[in-house]
C-alpha positions as protocol buffer text, in pm:
chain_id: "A"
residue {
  index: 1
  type: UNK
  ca { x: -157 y: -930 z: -1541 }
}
residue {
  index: 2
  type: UNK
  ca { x: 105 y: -1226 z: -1394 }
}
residue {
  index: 3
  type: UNK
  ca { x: 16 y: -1349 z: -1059 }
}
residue {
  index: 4
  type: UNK
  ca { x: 279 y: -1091 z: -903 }
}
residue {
  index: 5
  type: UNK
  ca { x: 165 y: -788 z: -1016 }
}
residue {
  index: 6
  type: UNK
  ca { x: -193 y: -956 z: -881 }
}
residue {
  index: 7
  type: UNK
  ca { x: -24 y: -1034 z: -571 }
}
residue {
  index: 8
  type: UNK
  ca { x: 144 y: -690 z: -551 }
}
residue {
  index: 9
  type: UNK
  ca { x: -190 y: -520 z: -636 }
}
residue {
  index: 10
  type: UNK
  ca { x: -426 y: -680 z: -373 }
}
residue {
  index: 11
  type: UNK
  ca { x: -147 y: -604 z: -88 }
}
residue {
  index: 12
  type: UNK
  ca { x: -176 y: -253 z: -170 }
}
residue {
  index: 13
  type: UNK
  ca { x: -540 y: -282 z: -147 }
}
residue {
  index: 14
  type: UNK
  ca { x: -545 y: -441 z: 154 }
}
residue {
  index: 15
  type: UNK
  ca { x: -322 y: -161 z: 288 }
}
residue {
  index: 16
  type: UNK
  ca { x: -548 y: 127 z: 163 }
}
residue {
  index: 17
  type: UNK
  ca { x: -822 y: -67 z: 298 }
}
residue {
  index: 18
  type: UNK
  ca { x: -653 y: -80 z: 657 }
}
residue {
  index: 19
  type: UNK
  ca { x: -526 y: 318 z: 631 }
}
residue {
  index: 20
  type: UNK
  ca { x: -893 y: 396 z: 533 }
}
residue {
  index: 21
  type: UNK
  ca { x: -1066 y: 232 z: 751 }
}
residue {
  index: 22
  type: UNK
  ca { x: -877 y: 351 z: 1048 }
}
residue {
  index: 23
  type: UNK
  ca { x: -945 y: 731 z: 901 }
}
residue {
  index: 24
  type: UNK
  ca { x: -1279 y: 712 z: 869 }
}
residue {
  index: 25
  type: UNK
  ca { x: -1295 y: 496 z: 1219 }
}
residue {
  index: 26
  type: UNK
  ca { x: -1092 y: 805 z: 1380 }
}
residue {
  index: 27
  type: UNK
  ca { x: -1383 y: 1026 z: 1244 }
}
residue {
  index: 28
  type: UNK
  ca { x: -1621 y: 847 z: 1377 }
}
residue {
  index: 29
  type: UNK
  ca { x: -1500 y: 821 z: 1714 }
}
residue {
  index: 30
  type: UNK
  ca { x: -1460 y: 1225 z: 1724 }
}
residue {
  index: 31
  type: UNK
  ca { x: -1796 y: 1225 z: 1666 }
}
residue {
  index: 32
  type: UNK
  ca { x: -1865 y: 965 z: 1936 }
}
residue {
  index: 33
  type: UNK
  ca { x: -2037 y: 700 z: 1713 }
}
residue {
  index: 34
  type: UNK
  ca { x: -2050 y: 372 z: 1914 }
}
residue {
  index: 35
  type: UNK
  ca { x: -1850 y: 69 z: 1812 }
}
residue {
  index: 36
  type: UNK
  ca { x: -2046 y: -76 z: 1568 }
}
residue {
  index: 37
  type: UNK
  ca { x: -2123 y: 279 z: 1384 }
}
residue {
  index: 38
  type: UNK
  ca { x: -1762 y: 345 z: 1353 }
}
residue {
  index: 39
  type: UNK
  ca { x: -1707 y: 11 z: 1194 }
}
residue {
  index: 40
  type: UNK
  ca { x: -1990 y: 140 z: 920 }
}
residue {
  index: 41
  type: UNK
  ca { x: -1805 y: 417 z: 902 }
}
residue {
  index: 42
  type: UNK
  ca { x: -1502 y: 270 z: 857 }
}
residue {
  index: 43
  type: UNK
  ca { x: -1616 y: 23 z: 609 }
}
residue {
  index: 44
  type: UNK
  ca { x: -1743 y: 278 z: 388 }
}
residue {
  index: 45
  type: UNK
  ca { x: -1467 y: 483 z: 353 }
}
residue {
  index: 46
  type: UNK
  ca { x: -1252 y: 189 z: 241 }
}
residue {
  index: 47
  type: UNK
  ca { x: -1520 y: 19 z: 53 }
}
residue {
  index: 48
  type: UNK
  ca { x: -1725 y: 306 z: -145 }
}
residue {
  index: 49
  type: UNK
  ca { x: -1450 y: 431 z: -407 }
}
residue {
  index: 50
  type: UNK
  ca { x: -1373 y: 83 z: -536 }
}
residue {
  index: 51
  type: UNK
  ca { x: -1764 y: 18 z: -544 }
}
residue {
  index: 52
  type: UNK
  ca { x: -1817 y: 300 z: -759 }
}
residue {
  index: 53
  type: UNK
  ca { x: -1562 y: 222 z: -1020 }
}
residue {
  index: 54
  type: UNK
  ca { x: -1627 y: -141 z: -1022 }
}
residue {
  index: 55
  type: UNK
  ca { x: -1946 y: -59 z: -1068 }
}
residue {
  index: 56
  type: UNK
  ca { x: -1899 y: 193 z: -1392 }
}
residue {
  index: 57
  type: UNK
  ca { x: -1609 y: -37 z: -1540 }
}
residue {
  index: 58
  type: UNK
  ca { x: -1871 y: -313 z: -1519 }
}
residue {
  index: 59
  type: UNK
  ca { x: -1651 y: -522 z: -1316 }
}
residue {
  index: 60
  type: UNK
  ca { x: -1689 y: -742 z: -988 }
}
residue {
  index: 61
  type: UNK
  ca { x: -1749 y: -527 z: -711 }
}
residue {
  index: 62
  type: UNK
  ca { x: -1409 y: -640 z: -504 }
}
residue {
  index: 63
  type: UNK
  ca { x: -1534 y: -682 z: -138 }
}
residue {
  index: 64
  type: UNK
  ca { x: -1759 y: -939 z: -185 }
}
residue {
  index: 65
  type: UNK
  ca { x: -1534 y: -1177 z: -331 }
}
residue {
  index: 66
  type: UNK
  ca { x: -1386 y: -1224 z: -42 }
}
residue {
  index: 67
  type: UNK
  ca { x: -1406 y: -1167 z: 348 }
}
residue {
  index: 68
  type: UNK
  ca { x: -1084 y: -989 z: 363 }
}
residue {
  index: 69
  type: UNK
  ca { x: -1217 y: -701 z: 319 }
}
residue {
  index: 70
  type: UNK
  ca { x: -1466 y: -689 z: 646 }
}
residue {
  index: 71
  type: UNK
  ca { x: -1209 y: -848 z: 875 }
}
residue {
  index: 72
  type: UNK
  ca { x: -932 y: -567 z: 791 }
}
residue {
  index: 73
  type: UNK
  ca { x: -1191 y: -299 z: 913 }
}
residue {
  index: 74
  type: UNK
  ca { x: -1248 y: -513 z: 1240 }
}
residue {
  index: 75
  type: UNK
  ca { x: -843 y: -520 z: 1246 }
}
residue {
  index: 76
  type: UNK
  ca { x: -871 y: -138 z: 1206 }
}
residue {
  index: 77
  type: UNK
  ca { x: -1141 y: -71 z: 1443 }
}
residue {
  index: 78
  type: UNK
  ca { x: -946 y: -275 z: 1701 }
}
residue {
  index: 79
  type: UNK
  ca { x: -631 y: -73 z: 1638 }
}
residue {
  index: 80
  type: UNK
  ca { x: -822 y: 237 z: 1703 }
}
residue {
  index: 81
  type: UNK
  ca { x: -981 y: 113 z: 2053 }
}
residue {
  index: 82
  type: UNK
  ca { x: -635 y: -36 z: 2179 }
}
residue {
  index: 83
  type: UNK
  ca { x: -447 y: 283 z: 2126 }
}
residue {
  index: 84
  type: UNK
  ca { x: -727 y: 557 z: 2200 }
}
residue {
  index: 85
  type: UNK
  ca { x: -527 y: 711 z: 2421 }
}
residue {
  index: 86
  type: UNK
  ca { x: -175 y: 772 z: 2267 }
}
residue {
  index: 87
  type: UNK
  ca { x: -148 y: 1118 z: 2190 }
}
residue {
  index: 88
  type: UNK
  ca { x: -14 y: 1058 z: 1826 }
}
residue {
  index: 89
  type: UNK
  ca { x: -338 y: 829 z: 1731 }
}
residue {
  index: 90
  type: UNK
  ca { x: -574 y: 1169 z: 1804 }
}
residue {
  index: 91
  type: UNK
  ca { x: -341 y: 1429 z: 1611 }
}
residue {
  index: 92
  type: UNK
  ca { x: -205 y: 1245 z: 1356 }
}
residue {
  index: 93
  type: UNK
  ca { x: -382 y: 944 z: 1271 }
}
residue {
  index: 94
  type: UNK
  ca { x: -654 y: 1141 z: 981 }
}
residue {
  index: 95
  type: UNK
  ca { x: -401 y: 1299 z: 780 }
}
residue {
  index: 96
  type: UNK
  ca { x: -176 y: 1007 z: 806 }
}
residue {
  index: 97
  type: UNK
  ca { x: -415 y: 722 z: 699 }
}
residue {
  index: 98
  type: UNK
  ca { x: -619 y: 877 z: 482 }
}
residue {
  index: 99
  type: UNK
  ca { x: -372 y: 1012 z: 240 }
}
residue {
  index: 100
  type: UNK
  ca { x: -199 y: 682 z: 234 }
}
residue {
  index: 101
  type: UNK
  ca { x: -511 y: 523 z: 161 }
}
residue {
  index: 102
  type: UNK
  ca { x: -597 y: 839 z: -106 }
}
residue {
  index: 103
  type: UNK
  ca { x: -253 y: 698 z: -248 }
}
residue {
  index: 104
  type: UNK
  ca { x: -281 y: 344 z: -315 }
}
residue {
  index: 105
  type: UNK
  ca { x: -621 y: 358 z: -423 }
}
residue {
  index: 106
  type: UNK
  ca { x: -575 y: 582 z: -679 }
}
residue {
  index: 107
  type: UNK
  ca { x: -309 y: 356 z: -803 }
}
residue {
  index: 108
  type: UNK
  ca { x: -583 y: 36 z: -762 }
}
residue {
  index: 109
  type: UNK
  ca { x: -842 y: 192 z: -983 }
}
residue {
  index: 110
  type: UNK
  ca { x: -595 y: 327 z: -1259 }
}
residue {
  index: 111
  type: UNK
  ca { x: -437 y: -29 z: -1268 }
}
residue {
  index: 112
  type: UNK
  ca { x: -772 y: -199 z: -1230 }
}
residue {
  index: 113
  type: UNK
  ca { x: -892 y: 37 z: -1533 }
}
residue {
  index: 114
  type: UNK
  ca { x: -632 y: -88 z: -1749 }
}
residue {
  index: 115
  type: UNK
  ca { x: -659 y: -433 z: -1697 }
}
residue {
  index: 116
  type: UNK
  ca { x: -1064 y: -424 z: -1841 }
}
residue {
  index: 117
  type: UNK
  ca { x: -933 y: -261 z: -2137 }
}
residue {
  index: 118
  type: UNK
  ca { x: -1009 y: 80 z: -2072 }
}
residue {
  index: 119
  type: UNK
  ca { x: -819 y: 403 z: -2203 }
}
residue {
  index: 120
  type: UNK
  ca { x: -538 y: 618 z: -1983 }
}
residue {
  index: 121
  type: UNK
  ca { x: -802 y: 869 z: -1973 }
}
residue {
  index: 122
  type: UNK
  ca { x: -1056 y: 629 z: -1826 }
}
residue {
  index: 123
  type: UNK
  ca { x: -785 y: 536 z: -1567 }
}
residue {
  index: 124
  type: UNK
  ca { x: -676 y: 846 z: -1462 }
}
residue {
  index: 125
  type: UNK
  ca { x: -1082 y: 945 z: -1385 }
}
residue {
  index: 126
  type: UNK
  ca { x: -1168 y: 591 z: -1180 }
}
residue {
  index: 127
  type: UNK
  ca { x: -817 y: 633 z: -972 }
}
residue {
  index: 128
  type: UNK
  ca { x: -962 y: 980 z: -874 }
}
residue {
  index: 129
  type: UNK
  ca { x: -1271 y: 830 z: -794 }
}
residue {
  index: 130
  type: UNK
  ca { x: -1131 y: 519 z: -630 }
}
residue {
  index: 131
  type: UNK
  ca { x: -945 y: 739 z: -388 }
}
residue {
  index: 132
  type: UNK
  ca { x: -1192 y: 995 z: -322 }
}
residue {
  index: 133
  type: UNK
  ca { x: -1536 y: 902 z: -363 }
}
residue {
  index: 134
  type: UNK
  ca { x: -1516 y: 665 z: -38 }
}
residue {
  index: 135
  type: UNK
  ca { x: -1487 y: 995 z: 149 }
}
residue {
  index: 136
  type: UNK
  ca { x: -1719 y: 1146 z: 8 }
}
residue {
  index: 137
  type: UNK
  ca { x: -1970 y: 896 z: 174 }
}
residue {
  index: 138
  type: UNK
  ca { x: -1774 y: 895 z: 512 }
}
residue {
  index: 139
  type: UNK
  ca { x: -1798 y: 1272 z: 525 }
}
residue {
  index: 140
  type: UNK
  ca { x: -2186 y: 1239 z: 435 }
}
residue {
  index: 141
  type: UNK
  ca { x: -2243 y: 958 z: 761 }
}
residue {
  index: 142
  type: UNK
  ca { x: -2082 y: 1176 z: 1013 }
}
residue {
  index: 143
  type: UNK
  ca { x: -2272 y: 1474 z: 896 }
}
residue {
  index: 144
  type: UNK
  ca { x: -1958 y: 1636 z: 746 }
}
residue {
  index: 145
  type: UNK
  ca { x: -1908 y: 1901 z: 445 }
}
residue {
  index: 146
  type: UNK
  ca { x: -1691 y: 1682 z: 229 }
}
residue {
  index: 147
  type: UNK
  ca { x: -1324 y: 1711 z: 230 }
}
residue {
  index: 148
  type: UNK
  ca { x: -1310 y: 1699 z: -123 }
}
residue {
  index: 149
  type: UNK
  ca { x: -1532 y: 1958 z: -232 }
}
residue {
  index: 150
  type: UNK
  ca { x: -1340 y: 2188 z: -11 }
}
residue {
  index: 151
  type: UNK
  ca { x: -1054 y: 2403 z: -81 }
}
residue {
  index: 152
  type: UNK
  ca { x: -816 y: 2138 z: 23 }
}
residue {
  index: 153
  type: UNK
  ca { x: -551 y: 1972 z: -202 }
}
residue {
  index: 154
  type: UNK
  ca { x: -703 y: 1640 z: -216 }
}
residue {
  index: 155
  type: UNK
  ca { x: -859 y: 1505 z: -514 }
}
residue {
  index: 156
  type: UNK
  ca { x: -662 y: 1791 z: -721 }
}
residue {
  index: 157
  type: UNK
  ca { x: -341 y: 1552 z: -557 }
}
residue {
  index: 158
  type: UNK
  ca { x: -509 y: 1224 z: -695 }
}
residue {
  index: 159
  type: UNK
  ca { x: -535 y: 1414 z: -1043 }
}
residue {
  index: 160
  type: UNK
  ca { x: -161 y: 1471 z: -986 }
}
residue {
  index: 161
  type: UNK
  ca { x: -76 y: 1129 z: -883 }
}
residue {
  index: 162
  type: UNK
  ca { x: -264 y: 1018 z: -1209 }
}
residue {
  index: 163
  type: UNK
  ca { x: -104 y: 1217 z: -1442 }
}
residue {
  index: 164
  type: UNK
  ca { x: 252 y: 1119 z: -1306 }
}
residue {
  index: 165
  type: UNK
  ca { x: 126 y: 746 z: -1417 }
}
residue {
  index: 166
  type: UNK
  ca { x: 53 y: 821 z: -1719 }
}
residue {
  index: 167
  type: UNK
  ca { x: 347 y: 1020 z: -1766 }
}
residue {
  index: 168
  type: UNK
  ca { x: 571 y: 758 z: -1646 }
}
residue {
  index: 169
  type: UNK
  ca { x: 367 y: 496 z: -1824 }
}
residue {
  index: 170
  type: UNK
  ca { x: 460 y: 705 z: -2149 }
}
residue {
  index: 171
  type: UNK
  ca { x: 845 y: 681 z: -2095 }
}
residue {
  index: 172
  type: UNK
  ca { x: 806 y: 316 z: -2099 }
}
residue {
  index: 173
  type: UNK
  ca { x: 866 y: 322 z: -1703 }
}
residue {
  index: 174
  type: UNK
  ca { x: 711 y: -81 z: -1583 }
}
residue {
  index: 175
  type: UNK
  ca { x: 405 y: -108 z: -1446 }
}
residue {
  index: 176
  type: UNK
  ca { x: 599 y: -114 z: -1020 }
}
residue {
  index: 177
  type: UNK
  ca { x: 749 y: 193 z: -1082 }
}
residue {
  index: 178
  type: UNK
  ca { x: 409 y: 386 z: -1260 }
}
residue {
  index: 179
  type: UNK
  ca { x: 206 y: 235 z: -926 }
}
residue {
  index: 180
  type: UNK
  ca { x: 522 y: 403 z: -683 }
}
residue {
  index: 181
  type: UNK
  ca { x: 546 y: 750 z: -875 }
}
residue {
  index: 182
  type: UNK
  ca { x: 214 y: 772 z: -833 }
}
residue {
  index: 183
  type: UNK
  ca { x: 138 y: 686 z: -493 }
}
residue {
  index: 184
  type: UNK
  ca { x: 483 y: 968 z: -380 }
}
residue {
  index: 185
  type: UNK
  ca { x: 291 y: 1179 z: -582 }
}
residue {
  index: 186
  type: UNK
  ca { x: -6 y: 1188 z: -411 }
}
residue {
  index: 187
  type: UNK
  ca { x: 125 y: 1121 z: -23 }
}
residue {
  index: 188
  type: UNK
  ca { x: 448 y: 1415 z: -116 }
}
residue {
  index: 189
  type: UNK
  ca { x: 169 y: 1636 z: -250 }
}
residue {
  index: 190
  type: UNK
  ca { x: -107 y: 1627 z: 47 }
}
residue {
  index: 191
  type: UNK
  ca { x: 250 y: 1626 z: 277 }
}
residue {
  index: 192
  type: UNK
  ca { x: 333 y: 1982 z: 89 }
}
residue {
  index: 193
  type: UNK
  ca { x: 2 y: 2156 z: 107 }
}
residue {
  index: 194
  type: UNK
  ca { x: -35 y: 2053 z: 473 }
}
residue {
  index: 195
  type: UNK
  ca { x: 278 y: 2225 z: 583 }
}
residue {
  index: 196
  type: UNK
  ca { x: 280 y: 2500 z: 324 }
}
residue {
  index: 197
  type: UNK
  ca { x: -106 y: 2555 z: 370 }
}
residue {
  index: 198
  type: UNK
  ca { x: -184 y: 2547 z: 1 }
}
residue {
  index: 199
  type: UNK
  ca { x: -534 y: 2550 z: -73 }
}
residue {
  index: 200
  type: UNK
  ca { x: -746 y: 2576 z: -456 }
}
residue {
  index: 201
  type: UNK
  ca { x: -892 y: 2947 z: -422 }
}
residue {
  index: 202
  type: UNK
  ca { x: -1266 y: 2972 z: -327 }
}
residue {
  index: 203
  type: UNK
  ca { x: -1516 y: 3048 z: -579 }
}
residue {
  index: 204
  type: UNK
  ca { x: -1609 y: 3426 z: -514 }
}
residue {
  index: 205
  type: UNK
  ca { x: -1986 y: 3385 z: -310 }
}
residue {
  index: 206
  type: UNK
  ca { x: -2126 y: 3703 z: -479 }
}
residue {
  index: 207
  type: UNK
  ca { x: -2092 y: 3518 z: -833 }
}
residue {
  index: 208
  type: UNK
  ca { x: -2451 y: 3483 z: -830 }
}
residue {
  index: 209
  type: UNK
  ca { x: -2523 y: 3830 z: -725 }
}
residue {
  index: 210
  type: UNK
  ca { x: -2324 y: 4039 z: -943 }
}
residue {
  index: 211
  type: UNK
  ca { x: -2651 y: 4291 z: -1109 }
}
residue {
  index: 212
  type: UNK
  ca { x: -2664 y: 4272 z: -1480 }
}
residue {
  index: 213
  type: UNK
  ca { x: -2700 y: 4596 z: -1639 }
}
residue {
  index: 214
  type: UNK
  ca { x: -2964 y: 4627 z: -1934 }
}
residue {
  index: 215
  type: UNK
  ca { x: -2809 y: 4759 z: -2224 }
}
residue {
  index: 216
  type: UNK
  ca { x: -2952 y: 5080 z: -2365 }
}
C-alpha cells in the first residue's frame, strides 16, 4: 500500500469514525445518557467493529496507535451539544451518520483485510463486521434490540457493498474506485430501503411450534 492509498484510507476512517460517533452520541442523548455516557457510547460505536476485526486478522487494534481516534468522538460529542436544537440534527442525524459510517467502514476492513494477506472472502466477512459489529455494542449500552438483527436492510447492504468490491476488484477496476462502488453501494442501498420500506421477511414465530405428527 503507497503512502496515498494510506493517506486516503485513514481519512475515510477518520470520517466513519466522526459519522459514528455522532450516531451512536444521538442515541444516547434520546435516551438521556449524561455527557460523559454518550461519549462511551459514542466511542463504541466507532471503535468496536474495527476492534473486532483487528483483533481476528491478528493485527494492531487501530485506536490505540494513536489519539485521533478519542479526540474525533469529543469533536462529535461537541457537534451534537452545539446543535441540539436544530430540528434536522433530531430527525435526520441517525440514518444519516450511521449509514455513512456503515459505508466507509466496510470499505476499511475489506481494504485492511487485503493488505494482511487475507482472501476476498475474508474481506468481504471483516468489512461486514467492521461496519456492523460497532452497533451491535451501541445497541447493547442503550438497552436496544440491535438494528442489525432486525428486519432492516443493514448488514444485508454491507454484504452488498462487499460484493460490488469484489466484483469491481475482478474487472481490474483500481483499488479508489473498488473503495467508492462500494461505499454508493451501501449509502444508495440503506437510502432505497428507507424510502421504499424494504425490509428481509421475519422468520415465522410459530417455527418452533409447528406439532410433529408420529408416523403410523
Amino acid at each position: 500500500m503507497n503512502t496515498a492509498e494510506a493517506t486516503f484510507l485513514f481519512a475515510i476512517e477518520v470520517l466513519g469514525t466522526i459519522a459514528f460517533a455522532v450516531s451512536g452520541i444521538r442515541l444516547a442523548a434520546v435516551k438521556r445518557f449524561d455527557w460523559f455516557g454518550a461519549y462511551i457510547v459514542g466511542f463504541v460505536t466507532a471503535i468496536g467493529g474495527g476492534t473486532l476485526r483487528d483483533l481476528l486478522l491478528d493485527a494492531p487494534v487501530f485506536w490505540m496507535q494513536t489519539w485521533w481516534y478519542l479526540a474525533v468522538t469529543g469533536l462529535s460529542l461537541a457537534f451534537v451539544i452545539s446543535f441540539r436544537n436544530h430540528n434536522w440534527i433530531k430527525e435526520r442525524t441517525l440514518f444519516l451518520f450511521d449509514t455513512i459510517g456503515l459505508a466507509l467502514f466496510v470499505v476499511i476492513g475489506i481494504q485492511k483485510s487485503l493488505a494482511y494477506g487475507f482472501p476476498m472472502w475474508v474481506a468481504v466477512i471483516m468489512g461486514v463486521i467492521t461496519g456492523a459489529f460497532g452497533g451491535v455494542v451501541r445497541d447493547i449500552l442503550i438497552n436496544e434490540e440491535p438494528l442489525v438483527f432486525r428486519k432492516d436492510i443493514y448488514a444485508t447492504a454491507c454484504v452488498a457493498g462487499a460484493t460490488v468490491y469484489w466484483l469491481s476488484r475482478t474487472i481490474g477496476a483500481p483499488p479508489i474506485g473498488c473503495q467508492c462502488a462500494c461505499a454508493a453501494t451501501v449509502i444508495l442501498l440503506r437510502i432505497l430501503a428507507q424510502h421504499y420500506k424494504w425490509h428481509l421477511p421475519l422468520l415465522p414465530d410459530n417455527i418452533s411450534s409447528t406439532p410433529v405428527k408420529n408416523k403410523p
